[in-house]
N, C-alpha and C positions, 0 to 999 in steps of 0.2 A: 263220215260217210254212212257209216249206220243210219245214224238219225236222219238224215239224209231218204234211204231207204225207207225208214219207218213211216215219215211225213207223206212219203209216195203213195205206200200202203194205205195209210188213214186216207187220204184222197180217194185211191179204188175205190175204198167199203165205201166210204162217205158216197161214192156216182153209186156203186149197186143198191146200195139201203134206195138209195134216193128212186132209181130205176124198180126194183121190185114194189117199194110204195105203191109206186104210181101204177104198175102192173096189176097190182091189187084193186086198185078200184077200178080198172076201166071195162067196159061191157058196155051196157047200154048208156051209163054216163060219158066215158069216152065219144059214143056218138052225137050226146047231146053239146059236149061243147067242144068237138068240132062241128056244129056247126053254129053256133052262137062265135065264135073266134071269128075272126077277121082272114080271110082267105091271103096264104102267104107264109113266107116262111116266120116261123118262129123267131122271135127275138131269144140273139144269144147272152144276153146279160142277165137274163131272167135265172133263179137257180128255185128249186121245186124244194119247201122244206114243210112238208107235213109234218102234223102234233109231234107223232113218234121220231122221226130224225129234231127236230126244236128240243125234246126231253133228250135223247141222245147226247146229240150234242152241246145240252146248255146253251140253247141260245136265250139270249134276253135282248130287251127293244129299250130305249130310251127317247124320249121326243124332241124335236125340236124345240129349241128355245129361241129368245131375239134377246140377244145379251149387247150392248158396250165390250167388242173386244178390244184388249189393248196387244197390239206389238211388243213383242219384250226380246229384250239381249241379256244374255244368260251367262255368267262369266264366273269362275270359279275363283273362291275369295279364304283366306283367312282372318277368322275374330282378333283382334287384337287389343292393348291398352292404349290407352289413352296416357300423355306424356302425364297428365294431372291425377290419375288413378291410384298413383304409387305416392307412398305417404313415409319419407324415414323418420324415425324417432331417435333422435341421439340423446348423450347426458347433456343439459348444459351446464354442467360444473362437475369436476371429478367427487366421488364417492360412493358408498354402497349401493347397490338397487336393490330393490323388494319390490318384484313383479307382483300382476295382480292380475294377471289373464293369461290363456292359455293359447297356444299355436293352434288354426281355424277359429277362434271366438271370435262371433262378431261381436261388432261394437258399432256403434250411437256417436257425434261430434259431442264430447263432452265428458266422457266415459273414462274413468280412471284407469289411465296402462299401468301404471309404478312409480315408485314413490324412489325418491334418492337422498339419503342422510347423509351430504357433504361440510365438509369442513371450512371449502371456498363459500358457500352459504353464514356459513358463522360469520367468517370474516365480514362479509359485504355488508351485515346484519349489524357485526360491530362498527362498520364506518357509517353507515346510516345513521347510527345509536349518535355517535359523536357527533354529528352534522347537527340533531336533533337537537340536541342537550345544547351544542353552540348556541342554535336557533333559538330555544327556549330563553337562552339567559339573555341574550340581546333583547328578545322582544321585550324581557322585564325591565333591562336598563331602558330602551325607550318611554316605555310606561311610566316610566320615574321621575325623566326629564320633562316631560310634560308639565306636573303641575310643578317642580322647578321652575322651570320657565317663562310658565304664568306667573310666578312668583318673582323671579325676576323685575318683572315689563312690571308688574304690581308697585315694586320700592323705587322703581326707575320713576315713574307716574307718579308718586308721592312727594318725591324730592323735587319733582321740579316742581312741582304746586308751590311746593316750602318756600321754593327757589324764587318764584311770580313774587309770594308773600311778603318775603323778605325784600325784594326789590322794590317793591311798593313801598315797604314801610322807611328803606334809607331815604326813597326820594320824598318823602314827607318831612322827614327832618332836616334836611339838605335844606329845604325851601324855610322851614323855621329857623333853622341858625343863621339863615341867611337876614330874616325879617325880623327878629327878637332876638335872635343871638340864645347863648346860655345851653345848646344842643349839642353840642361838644363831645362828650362823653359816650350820651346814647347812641350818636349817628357813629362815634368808632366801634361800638359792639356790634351796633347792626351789622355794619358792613363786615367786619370780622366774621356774625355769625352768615351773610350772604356766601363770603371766600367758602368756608368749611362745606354750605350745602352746595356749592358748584363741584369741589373736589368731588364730594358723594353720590353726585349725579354721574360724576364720569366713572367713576369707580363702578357703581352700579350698571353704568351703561356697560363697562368692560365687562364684567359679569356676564350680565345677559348677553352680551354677543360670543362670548365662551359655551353658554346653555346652550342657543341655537345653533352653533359651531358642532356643537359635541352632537344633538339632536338629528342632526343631518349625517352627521356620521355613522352614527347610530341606525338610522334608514336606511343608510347606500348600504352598510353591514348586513343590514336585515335581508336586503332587498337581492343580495348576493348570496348569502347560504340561503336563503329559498329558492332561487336557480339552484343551489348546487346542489337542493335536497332531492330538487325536480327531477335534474337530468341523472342525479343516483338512482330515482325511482324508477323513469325511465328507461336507463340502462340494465336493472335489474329486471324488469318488466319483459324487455325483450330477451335477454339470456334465458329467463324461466318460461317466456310462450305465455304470459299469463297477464289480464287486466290489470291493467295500472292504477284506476280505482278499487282494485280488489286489496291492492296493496298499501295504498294509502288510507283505505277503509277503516273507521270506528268497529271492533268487535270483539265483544265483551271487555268493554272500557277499552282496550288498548287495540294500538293501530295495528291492521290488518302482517304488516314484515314481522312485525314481535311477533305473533302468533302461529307462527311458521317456522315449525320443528322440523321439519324434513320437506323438499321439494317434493313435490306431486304434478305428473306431468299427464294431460287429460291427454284425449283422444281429439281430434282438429277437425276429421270429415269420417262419414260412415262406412266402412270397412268391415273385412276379412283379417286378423293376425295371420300374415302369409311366414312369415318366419322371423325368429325369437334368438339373436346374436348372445345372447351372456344367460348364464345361469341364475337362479332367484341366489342373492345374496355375493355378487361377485361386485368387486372392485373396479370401477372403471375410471379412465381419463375424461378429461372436458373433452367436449364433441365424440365419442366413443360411440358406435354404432350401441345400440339395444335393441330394437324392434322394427318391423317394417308389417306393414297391412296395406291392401288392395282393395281398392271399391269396383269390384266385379261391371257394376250397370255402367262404369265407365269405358265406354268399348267403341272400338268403328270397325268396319270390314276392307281390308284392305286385298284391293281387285287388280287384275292389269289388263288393260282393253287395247284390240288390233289397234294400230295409229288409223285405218281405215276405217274403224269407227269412228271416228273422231264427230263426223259430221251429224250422228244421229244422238251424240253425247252432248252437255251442256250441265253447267252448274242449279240444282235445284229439283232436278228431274225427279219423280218418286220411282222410289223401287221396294222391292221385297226381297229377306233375307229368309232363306229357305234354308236349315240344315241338313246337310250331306242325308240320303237313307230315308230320310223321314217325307213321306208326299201326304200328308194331312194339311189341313189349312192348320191345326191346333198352332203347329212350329212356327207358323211365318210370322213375318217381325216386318212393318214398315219402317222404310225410313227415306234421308234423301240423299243424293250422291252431290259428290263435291268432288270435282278434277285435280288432280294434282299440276303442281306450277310445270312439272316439267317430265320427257318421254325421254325413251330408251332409244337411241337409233341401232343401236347394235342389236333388240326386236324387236321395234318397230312396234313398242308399245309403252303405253302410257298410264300412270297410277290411276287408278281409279277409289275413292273412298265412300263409304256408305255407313250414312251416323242414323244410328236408331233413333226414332224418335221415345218410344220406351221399348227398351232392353229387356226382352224374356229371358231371364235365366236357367229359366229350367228348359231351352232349347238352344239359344247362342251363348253359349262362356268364351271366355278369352284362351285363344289357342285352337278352337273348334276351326275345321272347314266346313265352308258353307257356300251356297251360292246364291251371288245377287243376282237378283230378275229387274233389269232396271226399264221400265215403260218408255218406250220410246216415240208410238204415236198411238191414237184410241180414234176408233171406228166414230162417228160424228153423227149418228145416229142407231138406236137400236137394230143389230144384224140379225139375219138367220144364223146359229149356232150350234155347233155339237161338240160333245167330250171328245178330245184329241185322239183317248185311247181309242176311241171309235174308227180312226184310220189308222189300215198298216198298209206298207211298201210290198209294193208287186212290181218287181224288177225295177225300172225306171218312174214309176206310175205310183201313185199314192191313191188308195183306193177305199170304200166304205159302199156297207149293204144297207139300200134304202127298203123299207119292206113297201110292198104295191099295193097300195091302196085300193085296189081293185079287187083282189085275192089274196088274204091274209095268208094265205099257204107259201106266197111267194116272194120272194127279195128279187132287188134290180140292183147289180154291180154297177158305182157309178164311180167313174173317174175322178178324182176331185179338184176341181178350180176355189181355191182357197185366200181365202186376205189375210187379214189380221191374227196372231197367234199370240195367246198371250201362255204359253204351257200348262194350259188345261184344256182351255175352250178355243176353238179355233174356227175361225169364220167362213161359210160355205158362199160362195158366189152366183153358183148357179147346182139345178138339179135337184132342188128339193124346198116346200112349201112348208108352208105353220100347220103344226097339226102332224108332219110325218113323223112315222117311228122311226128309227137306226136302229142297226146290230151295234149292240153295246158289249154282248158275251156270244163266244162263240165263231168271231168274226174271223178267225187264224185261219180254222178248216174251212170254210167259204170260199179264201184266197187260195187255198190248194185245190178246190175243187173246181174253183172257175179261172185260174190262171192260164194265160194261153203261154207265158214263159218259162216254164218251167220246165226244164229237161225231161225228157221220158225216164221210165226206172228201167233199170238194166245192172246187169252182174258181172263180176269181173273172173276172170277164168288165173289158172298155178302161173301159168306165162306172162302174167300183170295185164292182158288184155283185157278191153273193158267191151261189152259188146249191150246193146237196148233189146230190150224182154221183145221178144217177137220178130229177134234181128234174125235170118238164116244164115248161120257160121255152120263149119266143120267142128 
């Protein structure tokens, strides 16, 4: 009630400053513009603010502009993470850790967190080893049978030639014993030495089909611990989080597994160390929490809008994330809104989300309140415009001082018929051209000096009665 009073007061001086002014200049000026004035009564929306009340009161002018206003719904949001944001980092093999970063350091996708000297490593290390060495020695038995082999099909091929030879040469004497007789002898050794090379054809044949026997065995061998060195590499790959050419990799001479003394587990995406489960040098199980980090610019705003919005909401729409306190442009943040699948009917509202397009950190963090300004329709051509703060409320009525372009001494109170508001600039409809000033400072006491709603001042009496300055009580 005080302030009340006070606001009342400022109004008085504010009409006397303003009356004695003008009592000060009037004389012969007085008579010259009455009669330059227009005969009639005086316009009441007019308010008389000479230099001295303008320094007074700080007033300040601002001009009209012709801006693109947009419409905006305005709905109060908090920042949140994003499900992908969170990053846990477990052992994947029971053993020591040896951190290597601290709680808040950031970190880079790539970035060494800690290193783990387990035991389940060794082992996996030594059945690798074994696979290996298998692998190794089959490939040499294969290598072996090779020119075996050919060595084989070699004496196989020779013997039959022998074999053509010999057959050749019995039927030649067959046909002399037959025609001269006295071939007796030779045609039984030939054929004798024929029997022997057909026995050694087959022998040899048996052979060589044993070499290519055993040579195929030798491949399906081969061809199976290299799956199974594969899918050891690969399972080892994915328990450690790490390239599986990294593992099978040539480095300095020996393959990438051998050279790996203690698991090292990098960093996956770029991050904050938000908190740090085991001590440097603690003992842990396979899968055992160790560390967890957050990527901050991973974020949305999560809103809840009247279901009677509904109709001026739609997926895509642009908005601005404004944080709480802060009315700079510095803070705001675009981004776009995405509806969620589904409302509340118990009230009658409905998720609203709002994904930045790039995340300022240094004004939206995760857990901040903030609110989204989401556009909802935009003026279709450039408006006449003014700063919002340029109107304040007078009772029912929303009002703004146009200064009179006629007489810089004076403002005109004008009602305001308004469109578009986007909470800064807001759109005038009618009652003022390109080119006019507004009361931009100052505009509070105007409203108290030319309000016709406002209560009279008046005092309250020991008996709680309230009675108006210039009332006649007892």
């Amino acid at each position: 009630m005080n302030r009340y009073y006070e606001l009342r007061s400022l109004s008085a001086l504010l009409s006397g400053v303003v009356l004695c002014l003008c009592m000060t200049g009037c004389g012969s000026e007085e008579t010259s513009q009455k009669d330059d004035e227009p005969q009639g009564e005086t316009p009441t929306n007019r308010i008389d603010i000479p230099p001295a009340v303008r320094k007074n009161l700080g007033i300040e002018f601002t001009t009209v502009e012709r801006r693109h206003v947009t419409s905006t719904l305005r709905l109060p949001a908090q920042v949140e993470l994003l499900p992908s944001a969170t990053q846990h980092y477990r052992a994947p093999l029971a053993g020591r850790v040896s951190l290597r970063v601290e709680p808040l350091q950031k970190v880079k996708a790539g970035d060494l967190l800690y290193t783990l000297d387990s035991h389940e490593w060794r082992d996996l290390q030594r059945e690798l080893g074994s696979v290996t060495n298998t692998l190794t020695v089959t490939e040499a038995q294969l290598d072996a049978m090779r020119p075996l082999s050919a060595a084989c099909a070699e004496h196989e091929r020779s013997l039959v030639e022998a074999h053509k030879i010999t057959a050749s040469y019995v039927g030649i004497l067959q046909r002399a014993e037959q025609q001269v007789g006295g071939q007796g002898e030779k045609l039984a050794k030939a054929q004798i030495e024929q029997a022997k090379l057909s026995a050694q054809i087959a022998e040899a044949s048996e052979k060589h089909t044993a070499t290519l026997t055993r040579t195929k065995e030798l491949t399906a061998q081969l061809t199976s611990q290299r799956e199974q060195l594969d899918l050891l590499l690969s399972g080892a790959a994915a328990t450690l989080n790490i390239d599986k050419a990294k593992l099978a990799g040539i480095e300095s001479g020996k393959v990438g597994w051998r050279t790996m003394a203690v698991v090292s587990v990098r960093a996956t995406q770029t991050g904050v160390v938000d908190k740090v489960e085991v001590a440097n040098g603690d003992l842990v199980d396979r899968h055992g929490a160790v560390l967890r980090t957050l990527d901050p610019s991973k974020i949305r705003c999560h809103a809840r809008a009247l279901q009677s919005d509904l109709g001026d909401l739609r997926d895509g729409l642009t908005a601005t994330i404004v944080p709480v306190g802060n009315a700079t442009t510095t803070g705001r943040v675009a981004a776009t809104i995405l509806l969620g699948p589904s409302g509340d009917a118990r009230t009658r509202t409905l998720d609203v989300f709002a994904m930045p397009s790039e995340p300022d950190l240094q004004f939206v963090r995760p857990g901040m309140a903030v609110f989204v300004e989401i556009a909802t329709s935009t003026s279709k051509s450039p408006e006449l415009a003014i700063p919002k703060s340029c109107v304040l409320p007078d009772g029912l009525d929303r009002v703004f001082f146009r200064r009179d372009p006629k007489d810089k001494n004076k403002v005109i109170r004008i009602v305001g018929d308004f469109g578009h508001d986007n909470g800064q600039w807001i759109e005038v409809l009618s009652g003022i051209k390109d080119g006019d000033e507004i009361v931009a400072a100052g505009a509070f006491e105007l409203v108290l000096a030319s309000s016709n709603q406002t209560p009279k001042g008046g005092h309250f009496h020991a008996d709680g009665t309230w009675h108006a300055d210039g009332e006649d009580h007892e």
